[in-house]
C-alpha positions in Angstrom: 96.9 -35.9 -43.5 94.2 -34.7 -45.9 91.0 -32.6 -45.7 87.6 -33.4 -47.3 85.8 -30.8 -49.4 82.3 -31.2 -51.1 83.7 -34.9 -51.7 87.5 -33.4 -52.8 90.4 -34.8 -50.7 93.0 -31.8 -50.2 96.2 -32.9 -49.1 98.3 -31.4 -46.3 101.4 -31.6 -44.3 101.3 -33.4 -41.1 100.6 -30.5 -39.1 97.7 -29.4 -41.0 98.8 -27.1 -43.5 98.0 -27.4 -47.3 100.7 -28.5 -49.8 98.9 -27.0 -52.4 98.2 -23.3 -51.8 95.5 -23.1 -54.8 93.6 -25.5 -52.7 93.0 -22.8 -50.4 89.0 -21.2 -50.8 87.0 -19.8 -48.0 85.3 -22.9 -47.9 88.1 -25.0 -47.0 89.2 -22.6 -44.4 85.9 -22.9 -42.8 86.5 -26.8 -42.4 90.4 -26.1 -41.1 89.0 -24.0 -38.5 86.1 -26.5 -37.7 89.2 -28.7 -37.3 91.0 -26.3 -34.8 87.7 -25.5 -32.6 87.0 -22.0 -34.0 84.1 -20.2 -35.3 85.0 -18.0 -37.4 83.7 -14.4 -37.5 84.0 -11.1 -39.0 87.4 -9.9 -37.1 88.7 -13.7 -37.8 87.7 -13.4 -41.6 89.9 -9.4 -41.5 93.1 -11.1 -40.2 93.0 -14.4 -42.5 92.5 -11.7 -45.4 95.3 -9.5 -44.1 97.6 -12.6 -44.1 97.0 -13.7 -47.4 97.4 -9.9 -48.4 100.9 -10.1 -47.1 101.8 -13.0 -48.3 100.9 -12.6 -52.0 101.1 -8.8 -52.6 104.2 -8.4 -50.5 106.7 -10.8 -51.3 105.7 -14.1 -48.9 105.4 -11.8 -45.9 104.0 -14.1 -43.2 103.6 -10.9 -40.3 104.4 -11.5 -37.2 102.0 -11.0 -33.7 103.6 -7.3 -33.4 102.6 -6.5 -37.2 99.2 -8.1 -36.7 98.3 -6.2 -33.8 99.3 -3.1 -35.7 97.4 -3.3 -39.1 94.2 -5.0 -36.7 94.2 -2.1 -35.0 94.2 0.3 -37.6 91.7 -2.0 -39.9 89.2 -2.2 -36.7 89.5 1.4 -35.5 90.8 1.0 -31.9 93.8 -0.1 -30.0 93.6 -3.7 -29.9 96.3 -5.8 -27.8 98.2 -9.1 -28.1 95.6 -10.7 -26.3 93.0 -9.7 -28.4 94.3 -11.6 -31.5 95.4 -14.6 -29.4 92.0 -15.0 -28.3 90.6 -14.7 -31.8 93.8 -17.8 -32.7 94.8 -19.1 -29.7 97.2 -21.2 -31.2 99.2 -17.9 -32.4 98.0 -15.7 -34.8 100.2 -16.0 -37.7 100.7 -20.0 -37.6 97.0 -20.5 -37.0 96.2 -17.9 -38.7 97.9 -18.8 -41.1 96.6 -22.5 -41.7 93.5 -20.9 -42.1 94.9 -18.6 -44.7 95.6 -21.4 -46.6 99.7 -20.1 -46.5 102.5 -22.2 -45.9 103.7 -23.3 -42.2 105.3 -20.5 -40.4 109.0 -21.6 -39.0 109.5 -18.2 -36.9 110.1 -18.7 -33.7 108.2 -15.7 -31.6 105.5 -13.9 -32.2 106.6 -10.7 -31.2 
């Protein structure tokens, strides 16, 4: 499977994900989420940059739902629920999330 960028073809695994993660640019993750029916807003843009925090400052942390929830919560000022983030990536936070993030496929099980 591959992507198409400002006529650059960026290769991916067959669930989406990018092989290379220097391919990764806001751009790109505008066209992945095209891909996966979302439109992507403010909140969306805190919780892909949050991923990608805790992936490359903190030792290839991907976060799960629970951890999410938590640092959403305290980044948006207000108690925000499981729901809330599921609604933002309904196809779970930190796997969708995290194709958007440009980070590598996710092979946890639950998200909480």
């Amino acid at each position: 499977m591959a992507l198409k960028l400002n006529g650059t073809t960026i290769d991916t695994n067959d669930a989406g994900y990018l092989l290379e993660l220097s391919d990764w640019s806001e751009d790109l993750a505008v066209v992945i989420a095209a891909g996966e029916d979302i439109d992507l807003t403010e909140r969306h843009w805190d919780l892909i940059n949050f991923l990608r925090e805790q992936y490359f400052d903190n030792n290839q942390t991907q976060p799960n739902t629970r951890k999410i929830v938590k640092a959403m919560s305290d980044a948006w000022g207000e108690k925000i629920s499981q729901r809330d983030v599921y609604e933002l990536f309904p196809g779970d936070p930190s796997k969708q999330g995290g194709k958007l993030a440009g980070l590598p496929e996710s092979r946890r099980k639950g998200g909480y």
